[in-house]
Every structure is written in C-alpha cells, then in structure tokens.
N, CA, C and O atoms as a MOPAC input file, in Angstrom:
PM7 MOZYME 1SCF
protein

 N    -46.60200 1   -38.97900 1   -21.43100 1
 C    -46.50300 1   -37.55100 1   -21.61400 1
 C    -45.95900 1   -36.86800 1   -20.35700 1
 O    -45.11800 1   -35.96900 1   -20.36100 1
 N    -46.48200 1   -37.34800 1   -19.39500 1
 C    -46.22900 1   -36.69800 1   -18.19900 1
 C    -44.54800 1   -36.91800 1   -17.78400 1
 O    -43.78300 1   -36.01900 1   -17.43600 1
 N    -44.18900 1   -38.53300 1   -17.94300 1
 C    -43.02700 1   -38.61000 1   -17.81700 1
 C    -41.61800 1   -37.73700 1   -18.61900 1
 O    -40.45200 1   -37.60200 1   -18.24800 1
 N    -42.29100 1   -37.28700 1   -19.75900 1
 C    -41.18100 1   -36.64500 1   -20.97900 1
 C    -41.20900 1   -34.99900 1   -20.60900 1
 O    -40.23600 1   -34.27100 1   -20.80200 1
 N    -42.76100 1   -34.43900 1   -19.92600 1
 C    -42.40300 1   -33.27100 1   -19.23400 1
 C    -41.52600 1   -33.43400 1   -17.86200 1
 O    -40.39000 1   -32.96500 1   -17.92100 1
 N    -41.79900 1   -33.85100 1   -17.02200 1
 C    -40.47100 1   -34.03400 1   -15.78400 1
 C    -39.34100 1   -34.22100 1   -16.49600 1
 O    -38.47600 1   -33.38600 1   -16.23100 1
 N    -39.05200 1   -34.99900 1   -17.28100 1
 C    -37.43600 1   -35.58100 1   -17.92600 1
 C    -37.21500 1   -33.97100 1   -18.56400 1
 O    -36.23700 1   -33.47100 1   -18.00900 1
 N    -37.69000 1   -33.25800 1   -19.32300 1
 C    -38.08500 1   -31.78300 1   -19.98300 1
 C    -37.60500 1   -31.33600 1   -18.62900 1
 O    -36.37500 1   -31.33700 1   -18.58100 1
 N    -38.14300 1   -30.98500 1   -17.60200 1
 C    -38.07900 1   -30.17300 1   -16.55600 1
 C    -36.57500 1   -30.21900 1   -15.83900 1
 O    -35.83500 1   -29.26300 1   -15.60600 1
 N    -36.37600 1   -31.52300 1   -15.58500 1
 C    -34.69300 1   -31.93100 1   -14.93800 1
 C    -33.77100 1   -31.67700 1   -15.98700 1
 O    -32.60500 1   -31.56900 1   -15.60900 1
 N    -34.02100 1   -31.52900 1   -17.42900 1
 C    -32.63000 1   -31.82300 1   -18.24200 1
 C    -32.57700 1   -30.17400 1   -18.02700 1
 O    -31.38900 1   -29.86000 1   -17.96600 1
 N    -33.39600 1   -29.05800 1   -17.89500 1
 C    -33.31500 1   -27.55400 1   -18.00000 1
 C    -33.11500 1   -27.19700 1   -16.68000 1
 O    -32.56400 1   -26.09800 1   -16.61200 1
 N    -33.40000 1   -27.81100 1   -15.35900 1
 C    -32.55500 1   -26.95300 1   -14.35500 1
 C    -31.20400 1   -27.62200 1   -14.48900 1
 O    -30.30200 1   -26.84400 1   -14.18100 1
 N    -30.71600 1   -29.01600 1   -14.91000 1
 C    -29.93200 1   -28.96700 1   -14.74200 1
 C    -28.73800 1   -28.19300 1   -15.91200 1
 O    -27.52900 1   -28.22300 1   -15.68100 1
 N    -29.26300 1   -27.60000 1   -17.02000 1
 C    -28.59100 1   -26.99900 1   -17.86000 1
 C    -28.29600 1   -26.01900 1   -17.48000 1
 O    -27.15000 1   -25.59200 1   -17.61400 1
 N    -29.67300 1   -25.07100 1   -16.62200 1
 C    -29.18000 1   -23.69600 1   -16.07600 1
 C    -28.01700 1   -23.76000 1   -14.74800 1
 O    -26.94200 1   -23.16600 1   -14.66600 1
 N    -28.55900 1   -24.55700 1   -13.92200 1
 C    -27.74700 1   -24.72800 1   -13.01300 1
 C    -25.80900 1   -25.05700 1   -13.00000 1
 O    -24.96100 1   -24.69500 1   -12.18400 1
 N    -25.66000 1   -26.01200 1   -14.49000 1
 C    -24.49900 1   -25.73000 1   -14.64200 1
 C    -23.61900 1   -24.77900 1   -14.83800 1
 O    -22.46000 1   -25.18400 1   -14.92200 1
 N    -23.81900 1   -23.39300 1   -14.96300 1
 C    -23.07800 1   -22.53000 1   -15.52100 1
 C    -22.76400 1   -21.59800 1   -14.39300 1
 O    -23.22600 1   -20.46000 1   -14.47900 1
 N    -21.86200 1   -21.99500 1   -13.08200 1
 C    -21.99400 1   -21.09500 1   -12.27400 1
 C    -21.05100 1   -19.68800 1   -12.34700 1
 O    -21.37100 1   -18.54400 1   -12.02300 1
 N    -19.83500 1   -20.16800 1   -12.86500 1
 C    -18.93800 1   -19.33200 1   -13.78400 1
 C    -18.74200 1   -19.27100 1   -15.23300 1
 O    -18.87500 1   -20.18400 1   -16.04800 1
 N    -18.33000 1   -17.78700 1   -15.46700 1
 C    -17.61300 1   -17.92900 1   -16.92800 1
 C    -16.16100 1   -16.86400 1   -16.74100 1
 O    -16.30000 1   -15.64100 1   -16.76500 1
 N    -14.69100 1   -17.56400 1   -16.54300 1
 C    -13.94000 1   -17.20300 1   -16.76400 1
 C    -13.28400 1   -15.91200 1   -17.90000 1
 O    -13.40100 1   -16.11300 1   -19.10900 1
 N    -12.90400 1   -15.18400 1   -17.61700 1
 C    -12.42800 1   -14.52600 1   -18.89100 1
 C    -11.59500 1   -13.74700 1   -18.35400 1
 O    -11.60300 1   -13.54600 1   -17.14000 1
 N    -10.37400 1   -12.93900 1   -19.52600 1
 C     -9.09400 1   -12.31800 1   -19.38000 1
 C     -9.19400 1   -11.48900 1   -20.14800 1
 O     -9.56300 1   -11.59200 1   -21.31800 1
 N     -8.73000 1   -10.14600 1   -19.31000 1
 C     -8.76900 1    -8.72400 1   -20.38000 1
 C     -7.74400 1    -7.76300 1   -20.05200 1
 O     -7.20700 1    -7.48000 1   -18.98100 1
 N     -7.66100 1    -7.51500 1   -20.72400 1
 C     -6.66400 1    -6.54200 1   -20.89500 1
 C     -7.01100 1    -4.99000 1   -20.90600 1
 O     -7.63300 1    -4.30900 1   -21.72100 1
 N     -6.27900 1    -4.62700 1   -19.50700 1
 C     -6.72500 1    -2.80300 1   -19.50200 1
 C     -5.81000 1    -1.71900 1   -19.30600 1
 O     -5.64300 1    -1.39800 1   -18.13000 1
 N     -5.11500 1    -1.01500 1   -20.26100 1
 C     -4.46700 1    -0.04500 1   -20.11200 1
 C     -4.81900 1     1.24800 1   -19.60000 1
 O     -5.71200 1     2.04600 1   -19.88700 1
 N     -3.48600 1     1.24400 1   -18.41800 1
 C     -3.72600 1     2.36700 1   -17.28700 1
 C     -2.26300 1     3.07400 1   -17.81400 1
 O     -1.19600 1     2.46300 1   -17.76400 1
 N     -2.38800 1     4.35800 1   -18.28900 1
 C     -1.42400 1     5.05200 1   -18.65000 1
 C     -0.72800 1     5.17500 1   -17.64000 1
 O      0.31900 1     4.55800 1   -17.44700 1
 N     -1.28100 1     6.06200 1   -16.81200 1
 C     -0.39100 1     6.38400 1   -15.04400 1
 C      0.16400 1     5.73700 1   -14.85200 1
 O      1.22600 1     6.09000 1   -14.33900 1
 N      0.01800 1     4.76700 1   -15.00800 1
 C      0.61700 1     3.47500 1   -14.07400 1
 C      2.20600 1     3.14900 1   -14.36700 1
 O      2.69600 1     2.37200 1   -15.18600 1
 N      2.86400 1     4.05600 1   -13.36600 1
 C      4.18700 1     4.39300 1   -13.73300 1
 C      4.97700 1     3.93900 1   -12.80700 1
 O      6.10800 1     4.37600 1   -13.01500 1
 N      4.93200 1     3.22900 1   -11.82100 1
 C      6.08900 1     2.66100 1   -10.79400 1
 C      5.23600 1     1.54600 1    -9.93800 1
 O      4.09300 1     1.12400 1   -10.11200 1
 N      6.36600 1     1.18500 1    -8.80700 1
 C      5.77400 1     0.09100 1    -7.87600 1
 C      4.58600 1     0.89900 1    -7.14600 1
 O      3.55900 1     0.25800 1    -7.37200 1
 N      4.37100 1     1.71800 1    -6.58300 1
 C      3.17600 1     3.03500 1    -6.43100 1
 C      2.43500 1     2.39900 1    -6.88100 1
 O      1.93800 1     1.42100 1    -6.32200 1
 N      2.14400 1     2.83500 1    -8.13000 1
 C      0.76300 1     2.89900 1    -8.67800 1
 C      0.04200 1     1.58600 1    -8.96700 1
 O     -1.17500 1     1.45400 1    -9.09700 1
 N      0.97200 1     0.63500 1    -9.04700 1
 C      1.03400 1    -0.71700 1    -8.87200 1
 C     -0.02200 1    -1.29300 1    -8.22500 1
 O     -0.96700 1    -2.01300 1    -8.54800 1
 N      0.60100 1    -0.52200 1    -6.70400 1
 C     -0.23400 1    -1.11600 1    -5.68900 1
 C     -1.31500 1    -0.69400 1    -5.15800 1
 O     -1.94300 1    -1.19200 1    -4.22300 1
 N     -1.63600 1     0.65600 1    -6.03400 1
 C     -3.17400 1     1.18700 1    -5.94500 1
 C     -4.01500 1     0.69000 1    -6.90800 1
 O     -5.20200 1     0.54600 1    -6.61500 1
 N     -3.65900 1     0.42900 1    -7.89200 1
 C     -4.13500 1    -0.15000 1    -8.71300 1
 C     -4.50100 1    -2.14800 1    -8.55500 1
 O     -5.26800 1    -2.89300 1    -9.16500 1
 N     -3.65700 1    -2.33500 1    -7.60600 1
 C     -3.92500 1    -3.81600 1    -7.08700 1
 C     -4.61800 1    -4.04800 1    -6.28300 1
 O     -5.38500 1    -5.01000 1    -6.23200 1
 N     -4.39800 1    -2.77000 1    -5.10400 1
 C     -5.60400 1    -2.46500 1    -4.06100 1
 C     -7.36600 1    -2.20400 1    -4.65800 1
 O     -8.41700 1    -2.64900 1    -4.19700 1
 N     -7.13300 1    -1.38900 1    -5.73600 1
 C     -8.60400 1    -1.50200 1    -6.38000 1
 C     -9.34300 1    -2.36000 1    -6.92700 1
 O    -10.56600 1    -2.50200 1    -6.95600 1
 N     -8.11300 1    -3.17600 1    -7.55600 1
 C     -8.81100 1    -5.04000 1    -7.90700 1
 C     -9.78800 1    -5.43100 1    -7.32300 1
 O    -10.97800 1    -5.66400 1    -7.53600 1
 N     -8.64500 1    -5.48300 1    -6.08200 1
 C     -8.98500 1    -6.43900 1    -4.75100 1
 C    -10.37900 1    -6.42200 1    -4.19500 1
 O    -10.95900 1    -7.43600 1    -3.80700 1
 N    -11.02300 1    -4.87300 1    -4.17300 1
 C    -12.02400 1    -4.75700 1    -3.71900 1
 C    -13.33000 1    -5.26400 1    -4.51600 1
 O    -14.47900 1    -5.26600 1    -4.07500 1
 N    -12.77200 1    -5.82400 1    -6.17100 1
 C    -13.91200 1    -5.95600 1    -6.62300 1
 C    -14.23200 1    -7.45300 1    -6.91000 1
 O    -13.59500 1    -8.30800 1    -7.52600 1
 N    -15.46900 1    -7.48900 1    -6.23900 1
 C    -16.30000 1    -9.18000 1    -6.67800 1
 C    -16.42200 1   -10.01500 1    -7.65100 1
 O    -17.40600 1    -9.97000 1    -8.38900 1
 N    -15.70600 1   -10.67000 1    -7.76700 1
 C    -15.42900 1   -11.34100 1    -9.23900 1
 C    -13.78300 1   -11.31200 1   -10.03500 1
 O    -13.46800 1   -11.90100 1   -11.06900 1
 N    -13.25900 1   -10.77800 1    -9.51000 1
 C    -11.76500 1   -10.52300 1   -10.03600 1
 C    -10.94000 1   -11.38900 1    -9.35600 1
 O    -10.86400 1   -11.13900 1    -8.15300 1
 N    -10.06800 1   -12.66400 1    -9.88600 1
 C     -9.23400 1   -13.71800 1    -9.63100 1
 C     -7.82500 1   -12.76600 1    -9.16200 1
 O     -6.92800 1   -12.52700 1    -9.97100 1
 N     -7.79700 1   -12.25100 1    -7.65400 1
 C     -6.77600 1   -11.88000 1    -6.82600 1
 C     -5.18500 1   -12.53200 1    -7.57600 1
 O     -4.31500 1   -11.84500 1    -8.11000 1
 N     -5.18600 1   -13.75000 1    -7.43200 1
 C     -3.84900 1   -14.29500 1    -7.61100 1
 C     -3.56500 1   -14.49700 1    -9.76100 1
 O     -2.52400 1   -14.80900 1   -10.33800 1
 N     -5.01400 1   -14.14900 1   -10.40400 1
 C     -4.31400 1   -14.05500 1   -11.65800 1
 C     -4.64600 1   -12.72400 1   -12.15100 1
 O     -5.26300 1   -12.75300 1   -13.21600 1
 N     -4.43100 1   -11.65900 1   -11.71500 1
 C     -4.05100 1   -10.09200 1   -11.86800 1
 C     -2.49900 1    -9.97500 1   -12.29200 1
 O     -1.69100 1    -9.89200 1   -11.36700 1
 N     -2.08100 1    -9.96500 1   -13.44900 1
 C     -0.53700 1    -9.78200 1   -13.97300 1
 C      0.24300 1    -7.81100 1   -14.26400 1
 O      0.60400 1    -7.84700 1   -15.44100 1
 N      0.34800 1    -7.35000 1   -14.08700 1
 C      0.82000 1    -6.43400 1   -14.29500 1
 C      1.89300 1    -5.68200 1   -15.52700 1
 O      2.96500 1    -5.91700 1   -14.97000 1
 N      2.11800 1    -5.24800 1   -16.28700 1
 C      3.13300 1    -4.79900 1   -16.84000 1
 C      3.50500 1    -3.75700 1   -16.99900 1
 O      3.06500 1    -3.18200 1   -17.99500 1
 N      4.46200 1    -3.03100 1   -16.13000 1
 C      4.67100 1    -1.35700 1   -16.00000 1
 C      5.13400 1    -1.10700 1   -17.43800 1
 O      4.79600 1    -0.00400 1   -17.86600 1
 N      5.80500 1    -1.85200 1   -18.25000 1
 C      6.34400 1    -1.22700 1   -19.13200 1
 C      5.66300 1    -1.39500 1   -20.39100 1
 O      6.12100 1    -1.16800 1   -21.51100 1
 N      4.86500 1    -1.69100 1   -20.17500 1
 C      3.44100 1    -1.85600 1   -21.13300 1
 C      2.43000 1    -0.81300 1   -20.60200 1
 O      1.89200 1    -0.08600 1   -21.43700 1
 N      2.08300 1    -0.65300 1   -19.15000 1
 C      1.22800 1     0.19500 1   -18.69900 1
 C     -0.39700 1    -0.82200 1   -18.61600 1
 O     -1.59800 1    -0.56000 1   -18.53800 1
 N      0.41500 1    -1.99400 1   -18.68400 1
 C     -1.23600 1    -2.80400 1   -18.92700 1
 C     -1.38700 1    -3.47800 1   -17.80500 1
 O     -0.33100 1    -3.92400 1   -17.35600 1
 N     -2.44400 1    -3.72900 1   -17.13100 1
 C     -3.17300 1    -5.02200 1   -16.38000 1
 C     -4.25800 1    -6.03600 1   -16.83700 1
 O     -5.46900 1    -5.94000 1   -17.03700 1
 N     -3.27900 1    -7.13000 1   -16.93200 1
 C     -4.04800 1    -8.60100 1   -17.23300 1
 C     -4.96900 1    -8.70700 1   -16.28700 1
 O     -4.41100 1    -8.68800 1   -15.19000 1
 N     -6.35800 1    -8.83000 1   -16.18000 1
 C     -7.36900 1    -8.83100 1   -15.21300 1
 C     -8.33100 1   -10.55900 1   -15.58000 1
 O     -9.18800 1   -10.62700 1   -16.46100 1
 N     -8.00600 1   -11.53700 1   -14.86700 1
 C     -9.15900 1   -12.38100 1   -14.91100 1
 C     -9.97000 1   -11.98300 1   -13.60700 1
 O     -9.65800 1   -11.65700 1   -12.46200 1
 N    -11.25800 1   -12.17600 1   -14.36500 1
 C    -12.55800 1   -12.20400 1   -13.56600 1
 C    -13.56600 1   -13.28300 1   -13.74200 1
 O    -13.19000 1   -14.35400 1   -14.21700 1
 N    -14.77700 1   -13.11300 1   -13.41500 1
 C    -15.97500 1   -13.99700 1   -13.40800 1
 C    -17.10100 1   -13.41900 1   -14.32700 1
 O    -17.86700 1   -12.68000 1   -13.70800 1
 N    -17.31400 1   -13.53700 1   -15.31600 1
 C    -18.29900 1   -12.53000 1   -16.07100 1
 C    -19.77400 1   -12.64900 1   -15.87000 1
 O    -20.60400 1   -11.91100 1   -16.40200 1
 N    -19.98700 1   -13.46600 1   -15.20000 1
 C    -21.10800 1   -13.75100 1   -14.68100 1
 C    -21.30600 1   -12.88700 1   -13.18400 1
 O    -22.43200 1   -12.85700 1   -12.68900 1
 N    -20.25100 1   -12.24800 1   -12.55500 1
 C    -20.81200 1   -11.31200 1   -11.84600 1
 C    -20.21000 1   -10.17600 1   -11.84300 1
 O    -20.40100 1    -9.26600 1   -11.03600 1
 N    -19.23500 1   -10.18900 1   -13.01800 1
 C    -19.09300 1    -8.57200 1   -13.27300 1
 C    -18.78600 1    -8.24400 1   -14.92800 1
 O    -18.96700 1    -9.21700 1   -15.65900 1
 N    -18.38500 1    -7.09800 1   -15.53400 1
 C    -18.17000 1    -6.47200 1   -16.91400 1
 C    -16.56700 1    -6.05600 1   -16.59100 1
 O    -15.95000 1    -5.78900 1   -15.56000 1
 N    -16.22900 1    -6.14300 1   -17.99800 1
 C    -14.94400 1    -5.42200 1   -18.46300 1
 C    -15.07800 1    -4.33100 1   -17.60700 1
 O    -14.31300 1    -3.87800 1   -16.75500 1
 N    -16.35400 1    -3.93500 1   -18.04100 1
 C    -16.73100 1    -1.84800 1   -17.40500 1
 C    -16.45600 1    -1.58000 1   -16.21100 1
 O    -15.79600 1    -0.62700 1   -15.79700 1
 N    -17.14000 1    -2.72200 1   -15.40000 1
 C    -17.03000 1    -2.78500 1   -14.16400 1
 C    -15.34200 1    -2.62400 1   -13.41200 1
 O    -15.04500 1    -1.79300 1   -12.55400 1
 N    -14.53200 1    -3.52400 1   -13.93600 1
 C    -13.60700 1    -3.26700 1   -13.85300 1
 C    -12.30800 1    -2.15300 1   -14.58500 1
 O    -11.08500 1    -2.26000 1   -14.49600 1
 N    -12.82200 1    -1.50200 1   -15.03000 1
 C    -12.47700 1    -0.36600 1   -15.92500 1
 C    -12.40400 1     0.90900 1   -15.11700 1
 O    -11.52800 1     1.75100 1   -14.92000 1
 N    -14.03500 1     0.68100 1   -14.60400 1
 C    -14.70500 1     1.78900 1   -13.46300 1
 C    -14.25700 1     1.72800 1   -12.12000 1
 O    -14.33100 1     2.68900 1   -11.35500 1
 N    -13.74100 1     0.48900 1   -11.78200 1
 C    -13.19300 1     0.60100 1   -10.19300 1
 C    -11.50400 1     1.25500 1   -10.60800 1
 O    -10.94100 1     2.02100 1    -9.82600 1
 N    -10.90500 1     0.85000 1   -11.82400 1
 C    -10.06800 1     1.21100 1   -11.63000 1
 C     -9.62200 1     3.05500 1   -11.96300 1
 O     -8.64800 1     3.73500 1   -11.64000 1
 N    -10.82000 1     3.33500 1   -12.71000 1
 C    -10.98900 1     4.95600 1   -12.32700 1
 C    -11.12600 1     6.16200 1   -11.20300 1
 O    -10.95000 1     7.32400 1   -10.83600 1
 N    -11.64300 1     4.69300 1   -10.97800 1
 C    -12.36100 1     5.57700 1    -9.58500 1
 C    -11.51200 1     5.27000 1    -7.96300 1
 O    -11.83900 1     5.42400 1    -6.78600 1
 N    -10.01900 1     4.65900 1    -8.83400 1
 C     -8.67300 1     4.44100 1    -7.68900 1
 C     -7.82300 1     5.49200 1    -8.31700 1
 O     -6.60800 1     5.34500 1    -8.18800 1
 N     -8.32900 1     6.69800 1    -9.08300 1
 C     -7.48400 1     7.88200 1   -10.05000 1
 C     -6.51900 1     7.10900 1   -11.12700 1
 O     -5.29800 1     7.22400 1   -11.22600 1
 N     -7.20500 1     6.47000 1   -11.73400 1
 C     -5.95400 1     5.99500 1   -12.99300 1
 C     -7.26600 1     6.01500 1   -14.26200 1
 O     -8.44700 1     5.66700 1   -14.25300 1
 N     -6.62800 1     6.43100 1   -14.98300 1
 C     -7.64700 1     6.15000 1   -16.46600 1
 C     -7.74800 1     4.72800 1   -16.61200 1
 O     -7.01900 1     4.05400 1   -15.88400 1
 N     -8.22100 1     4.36700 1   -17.10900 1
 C     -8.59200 1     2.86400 1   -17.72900 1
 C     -9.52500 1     2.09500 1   -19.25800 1
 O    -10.68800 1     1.75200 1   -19.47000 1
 N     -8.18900 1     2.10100 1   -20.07800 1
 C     -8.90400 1     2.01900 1   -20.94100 1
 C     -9.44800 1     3.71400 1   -21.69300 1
 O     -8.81300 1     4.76800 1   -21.74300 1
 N    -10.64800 1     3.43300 1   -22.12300 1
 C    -11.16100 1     4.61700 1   -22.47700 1
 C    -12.17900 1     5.74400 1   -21.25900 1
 O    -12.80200 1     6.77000 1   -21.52900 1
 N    -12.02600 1     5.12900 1   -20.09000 1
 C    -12.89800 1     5.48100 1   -19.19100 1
 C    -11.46200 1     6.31000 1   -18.35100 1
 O    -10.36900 1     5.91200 1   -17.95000 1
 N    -12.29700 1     7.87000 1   -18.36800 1
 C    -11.11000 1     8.86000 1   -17.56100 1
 C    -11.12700 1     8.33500 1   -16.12200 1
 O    -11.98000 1     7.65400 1   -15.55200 1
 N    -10.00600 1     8.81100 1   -15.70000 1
 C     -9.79000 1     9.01400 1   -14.16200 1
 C    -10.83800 1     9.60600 1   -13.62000 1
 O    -11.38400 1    10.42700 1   -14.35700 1
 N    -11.41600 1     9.41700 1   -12.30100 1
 C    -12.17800 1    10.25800 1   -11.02200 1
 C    -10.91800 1    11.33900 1   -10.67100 1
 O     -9.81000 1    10.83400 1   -10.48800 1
 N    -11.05900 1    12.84800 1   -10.57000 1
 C    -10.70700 1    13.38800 1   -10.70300 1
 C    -10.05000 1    14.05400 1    -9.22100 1
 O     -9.11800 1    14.84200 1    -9.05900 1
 N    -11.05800 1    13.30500 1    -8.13400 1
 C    -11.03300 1    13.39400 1    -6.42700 1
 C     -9.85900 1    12.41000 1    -6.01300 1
 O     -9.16800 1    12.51300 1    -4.99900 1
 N     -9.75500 1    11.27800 1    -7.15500 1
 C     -9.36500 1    10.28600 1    -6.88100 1
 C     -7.74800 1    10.24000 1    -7.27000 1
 O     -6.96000 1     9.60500 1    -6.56800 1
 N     -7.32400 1    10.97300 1    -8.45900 1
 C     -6.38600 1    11.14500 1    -8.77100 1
 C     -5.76200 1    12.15000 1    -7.85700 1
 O     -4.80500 1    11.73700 1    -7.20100 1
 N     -6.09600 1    13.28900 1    -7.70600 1
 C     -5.89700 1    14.20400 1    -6.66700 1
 C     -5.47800 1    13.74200 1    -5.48100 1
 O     -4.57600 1    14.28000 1    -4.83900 1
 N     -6.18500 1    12.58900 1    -5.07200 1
 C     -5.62900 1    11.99000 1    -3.43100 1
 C     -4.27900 1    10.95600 1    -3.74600 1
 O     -3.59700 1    10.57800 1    -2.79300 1
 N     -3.95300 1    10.53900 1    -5.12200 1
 C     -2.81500 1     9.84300 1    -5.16600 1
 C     -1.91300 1    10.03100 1    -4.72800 1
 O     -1.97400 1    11.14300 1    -4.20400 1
 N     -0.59100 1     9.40400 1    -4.52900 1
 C      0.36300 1     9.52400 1    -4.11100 1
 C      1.20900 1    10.49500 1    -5.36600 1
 O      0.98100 1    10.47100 1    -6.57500 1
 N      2.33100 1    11.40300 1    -4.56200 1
 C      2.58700 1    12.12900 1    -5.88600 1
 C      3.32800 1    11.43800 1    -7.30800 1
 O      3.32400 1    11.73100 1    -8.50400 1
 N      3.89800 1    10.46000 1    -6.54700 1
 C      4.50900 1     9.30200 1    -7.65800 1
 C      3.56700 1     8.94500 1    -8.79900 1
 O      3.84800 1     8.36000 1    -9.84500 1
 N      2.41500 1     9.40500 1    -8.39500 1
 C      1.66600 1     8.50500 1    -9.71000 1
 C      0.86000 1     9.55000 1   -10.15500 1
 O      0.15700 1     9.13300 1   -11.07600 1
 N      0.63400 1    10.81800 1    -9.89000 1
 C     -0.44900 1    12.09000 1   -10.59200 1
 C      0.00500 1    12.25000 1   -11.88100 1
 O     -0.53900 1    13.06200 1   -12.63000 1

C-alpha cells in the first residue's frame, strides 16, 4: 500500500511539473497601426511584456494585424491586448489609453 501511494505521489509531481509552457498564437487588430511608426511602438510595447516570443511577433500593416505568440501560462490574450492600449493603439475590442495616444507620434494619432 505504502509503495502504490509514493508511486501515486511521483507519477503527480511529475505530471504537474511537466507543463512549464503552453505556447499559443493570436491575432490582434490595431486599427492605428498605419506606418513603420506605429510599428515600432507597437513592437516596443510587446517587448515589455513577460511571456511574449520577441522574435515570433509578425506584423501586417496592411491588414492592421499583429501575430502575437506568447506563453499562456504567464500571460492572457487580455494581457496583451491591454499593454497594447496602453502604448495608445486600440486593440482588438479594448480602446486606446487616451494619455497614451495623445503622447504618440503624430504619424500614428
């Protein structure tokens, strides 16, 4: 008995313990997002956030969209929705910061 609880005990940390990531790709439309500008405020706001794969961030101005992989295990769609609001670009259904748009460059208001 005792042996089938330990064997019980190791097969469950090691189940939890496997899952240190979960990959995923989303898609977030930033209307503004109208030139190399806004581009790069909008790349700059990525950057700052924990969990977002720097080198697979894709862009499409003429779509107005950003391909965003992240880590979902330490952040949300929202999360990244919300940083990118709060760099003055709408995102998605989440408005612009309104301080934030204001400080943009005029290329992109």
């Amino acid at each position: 008995m005792r042996k089938s609880a330990v064997f019980l005990l190791v097969l469950l940390l090691a189940a939890v313990s496997c899952r240190r990531h979960d990959i995923r790709t989303v898609l977030i439309r930033v209307p503004q997002m109208k030139n190399e500008v806004c581009v790069e405020e909008v790349r700059r706001a990525l950057a700052r956030v924990d969990g977002v794969r720097k080198a697979e961030t894709a862009f499409d101005l003429e779509r107005r969209h950003v391909t965003v992989t992240y880590d979902s295990l330490k952040l949300s769609m929202k999360n990244i929705e919300f940083a990118v609001a709060e760099a003055g670009f709408a995102a998605n259904e989440v408005p612009a910061d309104d301080k934030a748009r204001a400080a943009l460059p005029e290329a992109c208001r």
